[in-house]
N, C-alpha and C positions, 0 to 999 in steps of 0.2 A: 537291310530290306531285300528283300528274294526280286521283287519287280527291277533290281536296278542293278540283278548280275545277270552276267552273260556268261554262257559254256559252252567254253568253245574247243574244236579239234587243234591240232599243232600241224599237223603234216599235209602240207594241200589248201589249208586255210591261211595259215599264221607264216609259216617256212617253205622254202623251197625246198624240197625232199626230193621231189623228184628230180631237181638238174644236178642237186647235188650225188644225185646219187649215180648219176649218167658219167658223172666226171669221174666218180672212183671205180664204175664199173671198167669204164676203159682206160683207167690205169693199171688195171687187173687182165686186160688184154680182153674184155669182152666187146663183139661191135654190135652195136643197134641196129637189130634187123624190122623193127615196126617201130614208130614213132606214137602217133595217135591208137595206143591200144593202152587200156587199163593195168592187165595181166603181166605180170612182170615176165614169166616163161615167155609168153610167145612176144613178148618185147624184144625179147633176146638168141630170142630161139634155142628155149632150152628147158630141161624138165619141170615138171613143180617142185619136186624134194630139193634138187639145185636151186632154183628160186629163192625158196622159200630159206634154205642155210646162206645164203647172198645176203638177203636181207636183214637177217639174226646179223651177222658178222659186221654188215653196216651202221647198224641203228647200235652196234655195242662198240667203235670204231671211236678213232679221238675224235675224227674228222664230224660228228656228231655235233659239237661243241662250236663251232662255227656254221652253221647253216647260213644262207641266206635270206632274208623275210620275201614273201613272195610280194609281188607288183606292190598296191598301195597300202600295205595292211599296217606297215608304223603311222602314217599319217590316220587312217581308221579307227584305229583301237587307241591312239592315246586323243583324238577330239571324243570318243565315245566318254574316255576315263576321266578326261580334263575339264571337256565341255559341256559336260548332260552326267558326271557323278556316277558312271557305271564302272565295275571290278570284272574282272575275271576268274573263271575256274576253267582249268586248262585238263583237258581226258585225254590223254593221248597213249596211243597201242605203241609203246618203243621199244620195251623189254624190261625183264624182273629184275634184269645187272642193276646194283646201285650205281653204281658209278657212271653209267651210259646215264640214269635219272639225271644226277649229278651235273654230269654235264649239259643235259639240256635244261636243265632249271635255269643254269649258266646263261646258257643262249638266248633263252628269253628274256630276263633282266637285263642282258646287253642291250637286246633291239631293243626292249618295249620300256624298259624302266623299273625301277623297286617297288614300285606298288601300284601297279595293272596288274598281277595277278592273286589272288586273294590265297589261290589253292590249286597244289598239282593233283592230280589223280593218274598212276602211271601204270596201267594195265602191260601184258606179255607180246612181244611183238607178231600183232597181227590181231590179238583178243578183239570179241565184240564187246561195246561199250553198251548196250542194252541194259545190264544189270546194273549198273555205276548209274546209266541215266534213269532208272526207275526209282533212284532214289529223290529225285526232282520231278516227279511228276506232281503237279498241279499247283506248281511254285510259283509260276510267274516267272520263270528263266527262261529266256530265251537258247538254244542250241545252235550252234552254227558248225557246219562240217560241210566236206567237199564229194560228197556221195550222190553224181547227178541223179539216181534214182529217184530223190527225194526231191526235186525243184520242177516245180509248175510254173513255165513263165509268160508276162502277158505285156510287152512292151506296146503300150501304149498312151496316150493322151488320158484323159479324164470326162471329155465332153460326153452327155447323154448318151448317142445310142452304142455306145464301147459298152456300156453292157457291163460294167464293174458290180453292180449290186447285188444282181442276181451270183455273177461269178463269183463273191467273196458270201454269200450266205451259203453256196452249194460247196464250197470250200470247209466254210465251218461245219454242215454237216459230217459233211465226207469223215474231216478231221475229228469231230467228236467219236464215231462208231469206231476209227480205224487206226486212229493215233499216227500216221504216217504222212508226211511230205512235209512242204516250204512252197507256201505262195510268193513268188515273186511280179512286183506290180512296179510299175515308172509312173505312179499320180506327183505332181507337181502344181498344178494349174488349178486344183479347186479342194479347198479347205473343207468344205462341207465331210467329201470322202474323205482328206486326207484324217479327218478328227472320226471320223465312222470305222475305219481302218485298226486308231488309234485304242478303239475301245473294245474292237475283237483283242487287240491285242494284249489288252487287262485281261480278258477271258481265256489269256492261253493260248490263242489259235495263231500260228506261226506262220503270220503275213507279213512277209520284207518289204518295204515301200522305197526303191531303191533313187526315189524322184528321177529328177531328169536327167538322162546319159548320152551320151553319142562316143563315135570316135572308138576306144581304144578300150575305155570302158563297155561299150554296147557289144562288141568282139568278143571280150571276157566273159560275157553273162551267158549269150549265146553259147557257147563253149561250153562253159559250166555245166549248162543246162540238158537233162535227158529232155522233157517235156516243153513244145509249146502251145498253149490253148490260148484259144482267140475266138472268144465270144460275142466278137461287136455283132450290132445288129444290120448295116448295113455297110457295103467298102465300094468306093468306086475303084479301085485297086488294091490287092490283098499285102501290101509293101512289106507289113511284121513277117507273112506268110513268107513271103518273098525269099527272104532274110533267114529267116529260120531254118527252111529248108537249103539256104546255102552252107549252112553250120551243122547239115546233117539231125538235125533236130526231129524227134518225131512229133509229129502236126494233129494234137487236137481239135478238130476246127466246129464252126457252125456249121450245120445242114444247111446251107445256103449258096445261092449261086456263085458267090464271089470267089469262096474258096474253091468250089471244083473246079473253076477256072483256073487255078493253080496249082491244085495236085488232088491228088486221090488221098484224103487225110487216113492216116492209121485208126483213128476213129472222127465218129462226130456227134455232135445232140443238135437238140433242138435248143438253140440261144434264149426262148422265150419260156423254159419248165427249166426251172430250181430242180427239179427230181434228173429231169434227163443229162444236167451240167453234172452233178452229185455223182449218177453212174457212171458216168465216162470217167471221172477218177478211179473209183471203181475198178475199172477197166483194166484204167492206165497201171494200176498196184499189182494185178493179178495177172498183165501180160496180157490181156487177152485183147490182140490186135494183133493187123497185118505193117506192111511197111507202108510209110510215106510213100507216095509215086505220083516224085515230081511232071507236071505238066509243061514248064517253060525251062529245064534243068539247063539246057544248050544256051540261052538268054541271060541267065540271070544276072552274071555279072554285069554282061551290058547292060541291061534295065536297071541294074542299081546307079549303074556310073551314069548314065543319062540321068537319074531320077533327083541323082546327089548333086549333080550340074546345074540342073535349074535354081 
C-alpha cells in the first residue's frame, strides 16, 4: 500500500551527517569557522571545489558506516513501522562508490532494524532527488527531508479564531499549482481538525500534524524551520511570533495589529481571504520578500523567561 510508505532523506533527517562530519573534518586539521550556516565552504572557510571534494571523500570514508541517528529519529521511525504498519524508502545523495552504499545500508539496519526499510535509492553525492521523487508523484507517500526551504510552520493551539481552516485550504491550494513545501501544524486539542487534516492528507497534500510539543522538541522545529506563518485572527500577545523570531525565522504574519507590534513581518495577508494566505506562499517560494524586523529583539528572551514563569 503506497498510503502506508514513507520516503525519506538519510542525512539531516535519519543521521547525524553533520557532527559527524565536523569530527573528521577536524581530524583532518580543518577549524569551524561558522557554525549555523548551511554551506559547507563558508562553514569552514574555504572554496567550493574543496568543499565539495571533502565531502565526496567523506560520504566514501569507512567512518560512513557508523553515523549517529540524529535526536529522536529511532524512537520515530520504528512507532511509525511498529505502531501504525508504515515502511520506508530511503533517497539519499551519498555517492555512486558501492561500497560507501554498502555501508550505509549497514548503518541503517543497525539503528533502525531489518525491515523499516523497504528500499534504498542511492543517488551521487550531492544529486537532486527531484527525478527519483517524480517517480511517486500522486502515490500517497509521504516525503520527509531536512530542506528548511520547504517548511511552513504554525505552532499553535486548535481553538476557533487560530484560523487553521482557512490556513490549511490556502496551503492545499498553494500545494496543488506548485508541488512545493511541508505544512507543519501542533493540532492536539480537537479532533474535528485533527480528522480534516487527516483527509487532506489521502489527497496528497503534505501537512505534518506534529501535535503537542514544547521544551526541546519546540527548539528543533523552530530551527528546522525557514518559514513561520501565523494566521490567527486575533492575539492578546503574538508569543509563536515571539518565538519565531528568536530562532531567526522569517515571519509570515496577519495584517493585523498584534503582529506589527512585534515586528515588521517579511510578508503578510489578510488572515480573513483563502486567496491572499495562498499568495503569500507564493511569495514565500519565489523569495519575494524583505526581512523580519524585529520590534522587541532586545526583550525577547526576557519576555519569554517571564512568560514561561508564570
Amino acid at each position: 500500500m503506497k498510503d502506508k510508505v514513507i520516503l525519506v532523506d538519510c542525512d539531516g533527517v535519519l543521521l547525524d551527517w553533520v557532527y559527524a562530519f565536523n569530527q573528521w573534518m577536524s581530524r583532518h586539521g580543518y577549524t569551524l569557522q561558522q557554525e549555523d550556516v548551511y554551506c559547507i565552504g563558508q562553514r569552514y572557510g574555504i572554496e567550493k571545489p574543496e568543499a565539495k571534494k571533502l565531502v565526496r571523500m567523506f560520504n566514501e570514508s569507512a567512518v560512513i558506516r557508523k553515523l549517529p541517528p540524529l535526536r529522536d529519529a529511532i524512537k520515530y521511525v520504528k512507532k511509525l513501522h511498529e505502531e501504525h504498519g508504515y515502511i520506508f524508502h530511503a533517497i539519499t545523495s551519498l555517492s555512486n562508490d558501492q561500497y560507501a552504499q554498502h555501508l550505509r545500508t549497514k548503518n541503517l539496519i543497525e539503528l533502525f532494524g531489518p525491515t523499516v526499510f523497504e528500499k534504498y535509492t542511492y543517488l551521487d553525492t550531492g544529486a537532486d532527488k527531484d527525478e527519483v521523487l517524480e517517480e511517486y508523484r500522486n502515490t500517497g507517500c509521504f516525503w520527509i527531508e531536512d530542506k528548511k526551504e520547504n517548511i511552513f510552520l504554525y505552532i499553535s493551539n486548535a481553538t476557533s479564531h487560530k484560523n487553521h481552516y482557512r490556513l490549511i485550504e490556502a496551503f492545499e491550494n498553494f500545494y496543488e499549482k506548485f508541488q512545493f513545501g511541508e505544512l507543519y501544524l501542533t493540532v492536539y486539542d480537537n479532533i474535528e481538525l485533527i480528522n480534516f487534516i487527516a483527509k487532506k492528507n489521502k489527497s496528497n497534500i503534505p501537512i505534518i500534524n506534529l501535535n503537542k510539543i514544547e521544551g526541546t522538541e519546540l527548539e528543533y522545529i523552530y530551527q528546522k524551520s525557514k518559514f513561520v506563518i501565523f494566521p490567527s485572527l486575533s492575539e492578546s500577545f503574538g508569543l509563536g511570533l515571539v518565538e519565531a523570531i528568536e530562532f531567526n525565522c522569517i515571519i509570515i504574519g496577519a495584517n493585523l495589529p498584534y503582529t506589527f507590534e512585534v515586528c515588521t513581518p517579511s510578508l503578510s495577508f489578510n488572515p480573513y481571504d483563502i486567496e491572499s494566505i495562498e499568495e503569500s506562499f507564493h511569495k514565500a517560494m519565489n523569495s519575494d520578500y524583505n526581512n523580519t524586523i524585529p520590534k522587541v529583539s532586545n526583550k525577547i528572551k526576557d519576555i519569554l523567561k517571564i512568560l514561561n514563569n508564570d
